[in-house]
C-alpha positions as CSV (number, residue, x, y, z in Angstrom):
1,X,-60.0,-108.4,15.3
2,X,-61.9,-109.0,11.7
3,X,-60.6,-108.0,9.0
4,X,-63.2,-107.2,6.0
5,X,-64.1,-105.7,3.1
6,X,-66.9,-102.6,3.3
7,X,-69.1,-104.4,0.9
8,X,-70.3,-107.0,3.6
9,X,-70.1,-105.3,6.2
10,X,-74.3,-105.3,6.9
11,X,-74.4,-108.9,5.2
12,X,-71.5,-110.8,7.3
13,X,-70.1,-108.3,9.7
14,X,-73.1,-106.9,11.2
15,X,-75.3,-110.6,11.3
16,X,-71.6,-111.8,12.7
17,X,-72.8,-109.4,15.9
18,X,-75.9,-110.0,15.8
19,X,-76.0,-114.1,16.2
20,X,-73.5,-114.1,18.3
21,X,-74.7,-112.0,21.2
22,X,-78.3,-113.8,20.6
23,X,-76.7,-117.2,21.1
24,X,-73.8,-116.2,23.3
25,X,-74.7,-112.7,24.4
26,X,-71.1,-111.9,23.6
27,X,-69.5,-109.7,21.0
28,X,-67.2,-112.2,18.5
29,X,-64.4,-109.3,18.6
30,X,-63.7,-105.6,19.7
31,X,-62.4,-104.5,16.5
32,X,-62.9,-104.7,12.6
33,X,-60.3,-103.2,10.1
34,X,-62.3,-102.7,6.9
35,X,-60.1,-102.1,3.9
36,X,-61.3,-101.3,0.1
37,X,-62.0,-103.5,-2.5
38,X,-59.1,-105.1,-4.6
39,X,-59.6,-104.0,-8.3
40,X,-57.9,-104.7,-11.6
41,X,-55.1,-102.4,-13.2
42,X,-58.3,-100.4,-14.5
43,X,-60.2,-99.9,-11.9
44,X,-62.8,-102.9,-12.7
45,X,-63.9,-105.1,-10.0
46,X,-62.7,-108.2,-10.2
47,X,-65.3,-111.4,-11.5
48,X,-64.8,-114.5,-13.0
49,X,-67.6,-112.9,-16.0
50,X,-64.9,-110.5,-16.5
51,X,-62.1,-112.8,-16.6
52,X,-60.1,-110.4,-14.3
53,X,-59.4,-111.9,-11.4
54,X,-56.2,-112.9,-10.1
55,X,-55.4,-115.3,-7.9
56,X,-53.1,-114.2,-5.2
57,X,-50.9,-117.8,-5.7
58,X,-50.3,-117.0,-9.2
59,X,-48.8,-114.2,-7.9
60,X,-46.8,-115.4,-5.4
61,X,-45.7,-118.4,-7.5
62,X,-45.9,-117.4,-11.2
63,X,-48.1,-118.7,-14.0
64,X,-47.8,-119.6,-17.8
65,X,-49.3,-117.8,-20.2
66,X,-51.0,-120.9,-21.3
67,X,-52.2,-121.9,-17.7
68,X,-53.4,-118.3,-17.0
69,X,-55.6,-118.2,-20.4
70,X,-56.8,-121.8,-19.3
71,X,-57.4,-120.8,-15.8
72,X,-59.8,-117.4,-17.2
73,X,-61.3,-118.9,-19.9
74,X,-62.1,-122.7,-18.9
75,X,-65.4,-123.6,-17.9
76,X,-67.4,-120.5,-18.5
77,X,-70.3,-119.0,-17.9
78,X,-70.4,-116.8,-20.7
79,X,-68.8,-119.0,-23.5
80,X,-68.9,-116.2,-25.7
81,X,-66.2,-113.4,-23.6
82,X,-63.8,-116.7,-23.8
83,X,-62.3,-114.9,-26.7
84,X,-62.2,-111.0,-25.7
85,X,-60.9,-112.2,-22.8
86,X,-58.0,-114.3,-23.9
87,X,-57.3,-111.2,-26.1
88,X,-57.1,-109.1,-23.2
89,X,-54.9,-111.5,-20.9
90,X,-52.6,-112.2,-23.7
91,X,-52.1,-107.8,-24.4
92,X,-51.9,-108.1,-20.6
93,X,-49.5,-110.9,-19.3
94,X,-47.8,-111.7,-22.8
95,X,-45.1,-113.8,-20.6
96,X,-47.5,-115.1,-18.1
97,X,-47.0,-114.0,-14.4
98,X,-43.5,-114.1,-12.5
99,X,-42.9,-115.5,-9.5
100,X,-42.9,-112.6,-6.6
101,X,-43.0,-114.3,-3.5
102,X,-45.5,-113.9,-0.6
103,X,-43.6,-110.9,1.2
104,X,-43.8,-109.1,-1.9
105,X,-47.4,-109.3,-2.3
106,X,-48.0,-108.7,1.2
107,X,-46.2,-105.3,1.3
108,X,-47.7,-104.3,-2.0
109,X,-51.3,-104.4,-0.4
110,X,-50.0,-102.8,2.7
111,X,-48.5,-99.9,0.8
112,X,-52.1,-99.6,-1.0
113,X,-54.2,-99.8,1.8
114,X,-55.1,-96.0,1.8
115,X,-58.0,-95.1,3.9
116,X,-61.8,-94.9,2.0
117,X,-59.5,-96.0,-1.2
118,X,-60.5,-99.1,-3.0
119,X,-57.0,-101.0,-4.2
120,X,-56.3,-100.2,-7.7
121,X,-54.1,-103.2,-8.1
122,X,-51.0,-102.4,-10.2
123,X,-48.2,-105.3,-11.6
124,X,-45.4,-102.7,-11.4
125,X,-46.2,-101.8,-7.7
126,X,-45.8,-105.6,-7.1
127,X,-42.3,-105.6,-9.4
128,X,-41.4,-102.8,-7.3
129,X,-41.7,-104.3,-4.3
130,X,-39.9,-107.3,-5.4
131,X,-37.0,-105.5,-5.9
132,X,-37.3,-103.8,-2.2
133,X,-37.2,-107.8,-0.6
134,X,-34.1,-107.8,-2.9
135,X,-32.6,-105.3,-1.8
136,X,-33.2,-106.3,2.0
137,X,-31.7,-109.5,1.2
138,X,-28.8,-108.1,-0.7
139,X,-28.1,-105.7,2.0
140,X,-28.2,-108.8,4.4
141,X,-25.8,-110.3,2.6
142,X,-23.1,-107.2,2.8
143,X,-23.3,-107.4,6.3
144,X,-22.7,-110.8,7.1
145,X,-19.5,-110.9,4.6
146,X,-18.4,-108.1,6.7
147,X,-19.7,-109.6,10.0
148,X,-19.7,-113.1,10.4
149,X,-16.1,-114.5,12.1
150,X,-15.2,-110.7,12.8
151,X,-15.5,-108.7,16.1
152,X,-19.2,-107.1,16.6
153,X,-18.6,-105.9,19.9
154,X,-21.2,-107.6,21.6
155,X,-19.2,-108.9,24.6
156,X,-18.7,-104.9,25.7
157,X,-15.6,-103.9,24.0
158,X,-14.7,-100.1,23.5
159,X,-16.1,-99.1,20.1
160,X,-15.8,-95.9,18.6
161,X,-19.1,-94.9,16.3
162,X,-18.2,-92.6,13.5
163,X,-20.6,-89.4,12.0
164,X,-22.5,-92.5,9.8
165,X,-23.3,-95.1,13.0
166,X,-24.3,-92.3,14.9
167,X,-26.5,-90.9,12.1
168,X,-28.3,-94.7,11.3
169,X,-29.0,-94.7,14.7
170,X,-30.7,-91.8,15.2
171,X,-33.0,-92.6,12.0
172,X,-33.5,-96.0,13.3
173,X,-35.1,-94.4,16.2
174,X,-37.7,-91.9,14.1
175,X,-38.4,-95.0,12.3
176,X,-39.4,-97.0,14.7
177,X,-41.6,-94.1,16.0
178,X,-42.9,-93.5,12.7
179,X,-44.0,-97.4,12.1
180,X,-45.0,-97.7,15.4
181,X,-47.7,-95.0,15.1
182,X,-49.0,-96.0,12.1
183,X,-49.1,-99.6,13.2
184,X,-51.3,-98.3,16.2
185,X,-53.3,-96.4,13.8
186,X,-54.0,-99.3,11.3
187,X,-52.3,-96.9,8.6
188,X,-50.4,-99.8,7.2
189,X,-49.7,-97.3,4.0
190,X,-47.6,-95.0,6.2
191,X,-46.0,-98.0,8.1
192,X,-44.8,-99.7,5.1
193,X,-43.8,-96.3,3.2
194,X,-41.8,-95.5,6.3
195,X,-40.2,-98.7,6.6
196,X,-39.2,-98.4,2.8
197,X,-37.7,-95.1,2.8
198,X,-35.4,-96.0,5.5
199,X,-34.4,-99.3,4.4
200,X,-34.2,-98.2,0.6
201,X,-33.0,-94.5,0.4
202,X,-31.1,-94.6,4.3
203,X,-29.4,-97.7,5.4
204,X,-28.6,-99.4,1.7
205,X,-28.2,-96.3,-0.5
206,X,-26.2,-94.4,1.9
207,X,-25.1,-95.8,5.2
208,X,-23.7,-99.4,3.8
209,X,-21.7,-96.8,1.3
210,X,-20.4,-94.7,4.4
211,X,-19.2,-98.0,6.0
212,X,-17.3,-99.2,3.3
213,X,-14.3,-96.1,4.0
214,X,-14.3,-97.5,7.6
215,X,-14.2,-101.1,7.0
216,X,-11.8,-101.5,4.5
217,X,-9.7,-99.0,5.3
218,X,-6.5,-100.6,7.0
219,X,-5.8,-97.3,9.2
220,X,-8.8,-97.6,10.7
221,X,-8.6,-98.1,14.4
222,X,-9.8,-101.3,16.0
223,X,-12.2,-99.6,17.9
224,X,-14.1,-97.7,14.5
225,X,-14.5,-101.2,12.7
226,X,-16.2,-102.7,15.6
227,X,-18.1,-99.9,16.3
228,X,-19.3,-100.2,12.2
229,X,-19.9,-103.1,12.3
230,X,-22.0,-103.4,15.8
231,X,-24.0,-100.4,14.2
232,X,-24.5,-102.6,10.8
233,X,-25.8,-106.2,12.7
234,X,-28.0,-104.1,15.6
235,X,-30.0,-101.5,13.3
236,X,-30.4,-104.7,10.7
237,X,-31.8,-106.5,13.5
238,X,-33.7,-103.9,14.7
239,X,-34.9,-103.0,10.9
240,X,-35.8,-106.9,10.7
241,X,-38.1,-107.2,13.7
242,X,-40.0,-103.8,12.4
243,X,-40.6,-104.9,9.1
244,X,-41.6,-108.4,9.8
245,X,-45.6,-108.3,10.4
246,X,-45.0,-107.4,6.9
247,X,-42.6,-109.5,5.6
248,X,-42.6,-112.7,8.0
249,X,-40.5,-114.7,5.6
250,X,-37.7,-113.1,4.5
251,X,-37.1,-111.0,7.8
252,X,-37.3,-114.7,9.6
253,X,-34.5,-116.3,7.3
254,X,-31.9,-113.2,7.1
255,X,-33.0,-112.7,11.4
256,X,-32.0,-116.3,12.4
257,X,-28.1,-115.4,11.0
258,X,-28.1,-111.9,12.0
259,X,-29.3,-112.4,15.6
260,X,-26.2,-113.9,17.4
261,X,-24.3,-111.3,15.5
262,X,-26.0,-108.6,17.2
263,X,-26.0,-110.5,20.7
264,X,-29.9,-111.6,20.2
265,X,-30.5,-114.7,22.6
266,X,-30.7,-117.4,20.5
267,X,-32.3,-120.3,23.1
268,X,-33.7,-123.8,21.4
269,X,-36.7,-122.9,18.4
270,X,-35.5,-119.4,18.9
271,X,-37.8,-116.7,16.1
272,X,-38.4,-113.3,15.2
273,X,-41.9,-113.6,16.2
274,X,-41.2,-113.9,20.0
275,X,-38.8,-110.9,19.4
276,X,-40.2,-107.6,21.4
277,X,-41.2,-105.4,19.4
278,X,-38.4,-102.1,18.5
279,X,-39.0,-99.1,21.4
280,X,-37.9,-95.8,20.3
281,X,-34.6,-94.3,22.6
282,X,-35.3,-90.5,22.4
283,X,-31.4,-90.4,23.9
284,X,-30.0,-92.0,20.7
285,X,-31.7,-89.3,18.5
286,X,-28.9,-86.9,16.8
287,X,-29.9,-84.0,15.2
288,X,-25.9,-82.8,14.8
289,X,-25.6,-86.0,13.2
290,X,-28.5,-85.2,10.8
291,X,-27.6,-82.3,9.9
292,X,-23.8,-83.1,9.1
293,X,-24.9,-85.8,6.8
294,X,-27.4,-83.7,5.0
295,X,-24.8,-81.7,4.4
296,X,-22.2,-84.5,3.0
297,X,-24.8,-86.3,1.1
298,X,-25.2,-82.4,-0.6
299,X,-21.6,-82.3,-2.1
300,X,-21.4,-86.0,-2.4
301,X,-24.6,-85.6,-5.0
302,X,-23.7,-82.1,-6.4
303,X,-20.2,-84.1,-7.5
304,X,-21.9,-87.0,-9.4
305,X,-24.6,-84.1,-11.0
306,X,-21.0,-82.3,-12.1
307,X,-19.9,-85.5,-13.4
308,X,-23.3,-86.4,-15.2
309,X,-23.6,-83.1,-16.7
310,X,-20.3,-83.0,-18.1
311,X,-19.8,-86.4,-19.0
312,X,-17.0,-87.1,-16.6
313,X,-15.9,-90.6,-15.7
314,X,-17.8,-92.3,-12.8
315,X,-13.9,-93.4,-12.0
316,X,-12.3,-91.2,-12.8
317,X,-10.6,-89.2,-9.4
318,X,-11.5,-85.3,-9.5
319,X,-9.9,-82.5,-7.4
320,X,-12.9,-80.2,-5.9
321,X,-12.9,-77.0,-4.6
322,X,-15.6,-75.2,-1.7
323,X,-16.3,-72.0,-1.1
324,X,-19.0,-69.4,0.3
325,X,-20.0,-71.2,2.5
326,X,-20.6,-70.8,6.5
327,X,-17.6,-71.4,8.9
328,X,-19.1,-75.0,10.1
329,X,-18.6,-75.9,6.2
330,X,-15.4,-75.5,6.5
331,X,-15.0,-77.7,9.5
332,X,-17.4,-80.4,8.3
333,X,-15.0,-80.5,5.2
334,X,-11.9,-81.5,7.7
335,X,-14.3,-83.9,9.7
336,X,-15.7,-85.3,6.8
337,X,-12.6,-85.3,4.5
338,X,-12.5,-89.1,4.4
339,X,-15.8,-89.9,3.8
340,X,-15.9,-87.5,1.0
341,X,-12.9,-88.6,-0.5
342,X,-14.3,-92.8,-0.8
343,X,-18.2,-91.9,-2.0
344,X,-17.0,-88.8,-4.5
345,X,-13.9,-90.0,-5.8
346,X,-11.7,-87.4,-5.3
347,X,-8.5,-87.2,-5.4
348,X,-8.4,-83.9,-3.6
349,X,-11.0,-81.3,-1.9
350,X,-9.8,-78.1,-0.7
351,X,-11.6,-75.2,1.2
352,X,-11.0,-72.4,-1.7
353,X,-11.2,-68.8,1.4
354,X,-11.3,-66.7,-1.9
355,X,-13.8,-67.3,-4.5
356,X,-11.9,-65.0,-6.8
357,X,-9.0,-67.3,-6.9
358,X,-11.1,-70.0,-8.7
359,X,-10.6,-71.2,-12.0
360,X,-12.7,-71.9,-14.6
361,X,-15.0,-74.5,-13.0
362,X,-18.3,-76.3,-13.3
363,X,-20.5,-75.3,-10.1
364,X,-22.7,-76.7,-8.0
365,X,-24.6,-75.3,-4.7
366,X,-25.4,-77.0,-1.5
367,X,-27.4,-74.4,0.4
368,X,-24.8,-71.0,0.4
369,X,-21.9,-73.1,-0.5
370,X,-20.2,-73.5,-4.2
371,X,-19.0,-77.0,-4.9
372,X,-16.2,-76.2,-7.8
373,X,-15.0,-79.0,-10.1
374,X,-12.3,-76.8,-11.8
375,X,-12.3,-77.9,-16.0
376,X,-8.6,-77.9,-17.0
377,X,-7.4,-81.3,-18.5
378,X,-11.1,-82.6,-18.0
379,X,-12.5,-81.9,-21.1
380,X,-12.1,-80.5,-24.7
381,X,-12.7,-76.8,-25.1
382,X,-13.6,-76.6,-28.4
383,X,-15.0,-80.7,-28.7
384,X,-17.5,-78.6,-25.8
385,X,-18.5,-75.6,-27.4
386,X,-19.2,-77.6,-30.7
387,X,-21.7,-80.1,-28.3
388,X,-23.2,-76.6,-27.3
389,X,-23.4,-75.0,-30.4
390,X,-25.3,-77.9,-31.5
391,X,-27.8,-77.9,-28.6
392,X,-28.6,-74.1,-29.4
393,X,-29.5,-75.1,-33.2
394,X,-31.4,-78.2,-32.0
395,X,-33.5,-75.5,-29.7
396,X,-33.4,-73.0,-32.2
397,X,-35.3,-75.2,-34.7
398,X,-37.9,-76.4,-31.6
399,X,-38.9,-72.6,-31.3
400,X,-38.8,-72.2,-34.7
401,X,-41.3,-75.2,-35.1
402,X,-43.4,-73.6,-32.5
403,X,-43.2,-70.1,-33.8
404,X,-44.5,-71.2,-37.2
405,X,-47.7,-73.4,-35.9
406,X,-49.0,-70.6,-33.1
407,X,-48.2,-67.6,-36.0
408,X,-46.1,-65.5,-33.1
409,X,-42.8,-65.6,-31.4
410,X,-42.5,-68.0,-28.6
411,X,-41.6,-65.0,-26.2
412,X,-44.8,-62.9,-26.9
413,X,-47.0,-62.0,-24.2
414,X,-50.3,-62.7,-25.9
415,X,-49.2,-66.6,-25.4
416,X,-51.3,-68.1,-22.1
């Protein structure tokens, strides 16, 4: 396969073809991926002229200031730009370039490479992507403190997978699919945003939390914490091997630790790359699963927006009441009791079968349901209703302001 740009594809590509089958009377290769052109953060293709270009190793590595203003202005063309230039760098870069590694870089042009869409190359997407390697490696490093030396449950023990394993699991598998096809597809955009979502907003944000009430919790059958901790090693493995055409670095120095954990064979020069690549197991996909979580991540979130809205302490253990909901609320509740109890900090949550019975409460929904956080002893009344009465002035003089510069009342319906 060639890889090329579409602005030579008649004067390289296409005389690539043509000298080749005249000489050999073979094609050189079957395939060419043509991406768009890399451009600067406004849209300006990049030229030495211009003083725009970036060097993919100052990237990765990190430049000065000083070297960066010596590497775009040195030995000109066009003496004259040296000074508009600088100007421009220094407004730019004011602290040079970081260092953000060669994974970094790599999946911030995969996650650009949009079809028919030049690259409109921005520093924050590459910052932003730092952070994501950080994250793998920080979640990497979670599961080995909770790993290494312990019982994985890779010689066949009985394990016992609790509503989170099974849940990972089953979005491991649409993953898989979902990088897989885009792979196949050459949409390295979709592969890379899939692969983010799940490692970002799936395994660290929510799963490592759910494992936490299993792990350290000392009541905990033998068979749960193996079975948590066989589901953290394999779907890390697995995540490893699908993100690592895109990240060959960092997958290849967290897999070569995590791979015995998981039961990987780990013969002499043993590396991710001659890994097979992860197959989808329709039979592990659990839509129960799915759903249940959906449904405790709901009240998990709708306590922290109760606790954010009326500036509650994050540690600070809250009773919670639901109610309205369906009858399978109510069950998930007893099933999920623990769980809730850990992420939410609660100190209690009861099903309320009354709404009338509630007390005075700040409310939340998660689909029919009411999540209550009742307001005795949380807050003061009247330190409240003076924060409130304050807000209604504060909006009262906005609509005055408005009022007076369009010459009508904010309500009127001549307004567009």
């Amino acid at each position: 396969m060639l890889v090329t740009g579409f602005d030579i594809i008649f004067f390289w590509v296409a005389r690539m073809i043509m000298m080749t089958l005249k000489f050999t009377g073979e094609v050189p290769f079957k395939t060419v991926y043509v991406h768009g052109l890399v451009r600067d953060g406004q849209g300006q293709k990049m030229s030495k002229s211009k003083g725009n270009v970036l060097d993919p190793i100052d990237l990765i590595d990190g430049i000065t200031l000083d070297e960066l203003l010596e590497k775009r202005t040195g030995n000109m063309m066009q003496p004259k730009q040296a000074k508009a230039i600088a100007k421009a760098t220094r407004d730019e870069f004011k602290d040079g370039i970081e260092a953000h590694g060669t994974d970094a870089l790599r999946f911030t042009f995969l996650s650009q490479a949009t079809t028919g869409r030049d690259i409109k190359f921005d520093m924050n997407r590459l910052e932003g992507y730092r952070n994501f390697c950080n994250k793998l490696w920080n979640a990497s490093r979670y599961v080995l403190m909770n790993a290494e030396g312990e019982d994985c449950g890779t010689s066949g023990e009985e394990v016992e997978l609790s509503l989170a394993d099974r849940w990972i699991i089953s979005q491991l598998q649409k993953t898989e699919a979902q990088v897989t096809k885009a792979m196949d597809e050459y949409r390295f955009d979709h592969a890379s945003q899939a692969l983010y979502e799940f490692v970002w907003n799936e395994y660290c944000d929510w799963y490592l939390e759910l494992s936490k009430p299993v792990l350290w919790d000392e009541n905990a059958s033998a068979e749960a914490k193996r079975g948590t901790r066989r589901t953290l090693v394999r779907v890390l493995e697995t995540t490893l091997r699908l993100a690592h055409p895109m990240m060959p670095y960092i997958t290849e120095e967290i897999w070569q630790r995590v791979a015995p954990l998981s039961g990987a064979y780990m013969g002499k020069d043993a590396s991710i790359m001659h890994q097979a690549w992860p197959e989808t197991d329709e039979s592990k996909v659990d839509h129960q699963a799915s759903l249940d979580i959906e449904w405790l991540k709901g009240v998990i979130i709708a306590v922290r927006n109760i606790r954010a809205e009326m500036n509650i302490s994050p540690g600070k253990l809250l009773d919670v009441l639901l109610t309205k909901g369906r009858p399978e609320d109510a069950e998930r509740l007893e099933s999920n009791r623990h769980f809730l109890s850990k992420l939410a900090k609660l100190e209690s949550v009861t099903w309320l079968e009354n709404p009338n019975d509630a007390p005075l409460s700040a409310t939340q929904l998660v689909g029919d349901m009411e999540v209550l956080v009742p307001m005795a002893d949380l807050i003061d009344k009247d330190a409240e209703l003076a924060r409130l009465n304050k807000e209604i002035e504060k909006q009262d003089k906005l609509i005055g302001g408005i009022e007076k510069n369009s010459g009508t009342t904010v309500l009127s319906p001549k307004l567009p």
